[in-house]
Each structure stands twice: as C-alpha cells, then as structure tokens.
C-alpha positions as CSV (number, residue, x, y, z in Angstrom):
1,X,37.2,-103.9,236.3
2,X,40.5,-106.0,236.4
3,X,43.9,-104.9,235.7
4,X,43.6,-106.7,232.5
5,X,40.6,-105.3,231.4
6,X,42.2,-102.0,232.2
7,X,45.4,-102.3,230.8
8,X,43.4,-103.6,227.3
9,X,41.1,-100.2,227.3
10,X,43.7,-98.4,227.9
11,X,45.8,-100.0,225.1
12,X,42.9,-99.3,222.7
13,X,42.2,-96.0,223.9
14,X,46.1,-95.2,222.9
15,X,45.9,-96.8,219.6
16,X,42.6,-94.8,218.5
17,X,43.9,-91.6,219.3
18,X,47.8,-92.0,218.0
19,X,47.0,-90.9,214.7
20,X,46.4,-86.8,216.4
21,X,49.1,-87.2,219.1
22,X,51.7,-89.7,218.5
23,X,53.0,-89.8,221.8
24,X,50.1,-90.3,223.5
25,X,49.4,-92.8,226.6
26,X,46.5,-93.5,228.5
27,X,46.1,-94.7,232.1
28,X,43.0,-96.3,234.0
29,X,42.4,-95.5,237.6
30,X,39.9,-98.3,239.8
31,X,38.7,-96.1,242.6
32,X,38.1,-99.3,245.3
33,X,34.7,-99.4,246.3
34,X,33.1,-97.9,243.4
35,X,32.2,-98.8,240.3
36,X,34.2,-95.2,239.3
37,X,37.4,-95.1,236.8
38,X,39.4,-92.4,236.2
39,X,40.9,-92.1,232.4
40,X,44.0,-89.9,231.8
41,X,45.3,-89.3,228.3
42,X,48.6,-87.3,228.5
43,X,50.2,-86.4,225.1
44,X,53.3,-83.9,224.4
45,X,55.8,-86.2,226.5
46,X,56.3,-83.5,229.3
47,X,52.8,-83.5,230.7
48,X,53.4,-86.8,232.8
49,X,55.7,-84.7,235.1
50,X,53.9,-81.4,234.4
51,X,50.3,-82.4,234.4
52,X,50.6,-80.2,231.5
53,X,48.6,-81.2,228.0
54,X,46.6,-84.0,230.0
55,X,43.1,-84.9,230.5
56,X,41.3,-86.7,232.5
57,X,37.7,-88.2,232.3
58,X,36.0,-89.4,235.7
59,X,33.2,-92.1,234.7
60,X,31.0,-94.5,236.1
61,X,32.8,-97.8,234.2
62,X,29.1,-98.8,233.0
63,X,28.5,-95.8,231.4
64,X,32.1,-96.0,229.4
65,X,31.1,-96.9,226.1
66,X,28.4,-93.6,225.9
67,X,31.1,-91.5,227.7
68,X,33.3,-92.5,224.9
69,X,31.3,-91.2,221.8
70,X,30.0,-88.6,224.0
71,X,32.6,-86.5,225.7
72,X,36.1,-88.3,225.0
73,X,36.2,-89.1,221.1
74,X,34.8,-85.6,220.4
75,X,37.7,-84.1,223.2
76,X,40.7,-85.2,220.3
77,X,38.5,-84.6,217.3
C-alpha cells in the first residue's frame, strides 16, 4: 500500500463514519514487511492523547474490503 492509497482510505473511511461522530479521524499504519495495516479511528477529540474512545483494526490489506462490512462498519453502527 502507498501513502497515497493510505491517505485516500483513510479519507473515505472518515467521511463514512462522520455522520455518528463528527470529529472523527482515521489513520493507516504500513507494518514494513507485511502485507499487515493497522486502522485507528479516534473520535471524541481527547482520545488522540488519551488513547481514550479509539479503535483500532489490525488486517491483512487484502482482506480490507470483507474486514470492512464485517467487523468495522458494524463497530459504528
């Protein structure tokens, strides 16, 4: 995955779930060597300091789109 690619899912993945937490940002980790990515939503401002009101989802980038519908979309609904 390139930065661009990452910076685009994660600007998606913001915009899909502003409508439940308005102040919500996501962030893409690339763990080197792997195929792995790490997706961390934090919402509620203080939780980028706090780790407080975050989650995080560790996935195989591959299996994204099924992690998505699976696990994360059905995490904010």
């Amino acid at each position: 995955m390139t930065k661009q690619e990452a910076t685009q899912i994660e600007n998606q993945l913001t915009e899909m779930f502003k409508i439940k937490h308005p102040d919500i940002k996501t962030h893409i980790d690339t763990i080197e060597g792997t195929d792995k990515i790490v997706i961390t939503f934090f919402w509620n401002r203080i939780s980028q300091q706090n780790w407080e009101d975050s989650k995080s989802f560790r996935v195989k980038y591959q299996n994204f789109e099924s992690i998505l519908t699976s696990e994360i979309i059905p995490f904010f609904n």
